[in-house]
C-alpha positions, 0 to 999 in steps of 0.5 A: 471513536474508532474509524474502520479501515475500508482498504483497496489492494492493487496488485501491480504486475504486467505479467499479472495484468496478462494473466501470466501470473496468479497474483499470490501477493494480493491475495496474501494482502487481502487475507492479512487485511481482513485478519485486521478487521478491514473491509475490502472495499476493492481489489484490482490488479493493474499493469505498470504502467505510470500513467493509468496507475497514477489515475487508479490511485488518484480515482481510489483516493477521492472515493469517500469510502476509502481511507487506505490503499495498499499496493503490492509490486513495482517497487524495485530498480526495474524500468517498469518498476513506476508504483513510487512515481505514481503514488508520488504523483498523487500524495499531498502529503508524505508519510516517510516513517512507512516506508522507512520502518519497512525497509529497516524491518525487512533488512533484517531479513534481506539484503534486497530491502536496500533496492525496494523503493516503496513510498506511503503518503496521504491524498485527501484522507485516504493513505497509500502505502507501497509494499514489495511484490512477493507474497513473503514481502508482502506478510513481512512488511504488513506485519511492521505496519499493522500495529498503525493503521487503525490509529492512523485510519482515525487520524486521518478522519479527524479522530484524536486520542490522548496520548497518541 
């Protein structure tokens, strides 16, 4: 059995929150979501700020139709860069290889890959994955993670298969 990825996408940027900015890199995750079959069960853009961020996440993670949240943005050295406290304020449970398979991947690429803090965790059966907040650091680091997600989807609603 199989269990469908039912995704949320939030973009996380103050000057896309203001409508300063068109948000390229959420849109770019839509399509490679929907490109993996993936339903899109929301899409928000939030400012950087902590606190409502980490509720976002928290209220998008206790949705029973959800089982994956993706962000985008608000991962750097920035004293607005919060997505990796609030995605660690919210996770029960880390999930390291993520993180740590974009990071590797990406500095191939860039050098800057070294000052990305991205996260990704389990809150109840819904993983949050943090990615960069460029729409090329978007297609790149989706790219490493994409030949996992249906099977961790199906792990995380209790599905097993042997071998895996």
């Amino acid at each position: 059995m199989s269990s469908q990825i039912r995704a949320v996408v939030l973009t996380i940027s103050d000057a896309c929150s203001r409508g300063e900015r068109e948000d390229e890199s959420g849109q770019t995750l839509v399509k490679l979501l929907n490109d993996l079959g993936a339903e899109i069960v929301d899409a928000a853009i939030l400012s950087d700020d902590l606190e409502p961020l980490a509720a976002a996440l928290k209220a998008f993670a206790d949705r029973d139709d959800v089982n994956l949240i993706v962000t985008t943005g608000g991962t750097g050295l920035g004293p607005r860069d919060n997505t990796p406290e609030a995605t660690l304020r919210v996770i029960e449970r880390d999930a390291p290889g993520l993180a740590e398979a974009i990071r590797a991947e990406s500095l191939k690429v860039t050098p800057m890959a070294m000052i990305s803090r991205g996260v990704s965790g389990v809150c109840n059966s819904t993983l949050i994955i943090n990615l960069p907040g460029s729409p090329k650091a978007v297609r790149e680091s989706f790219a490493v993670i994409k030949p996992v997600l249906s099977h961790a989807a199906d792990l995380l609603a209790g599905h097993t298969r042997h071998g895996a």
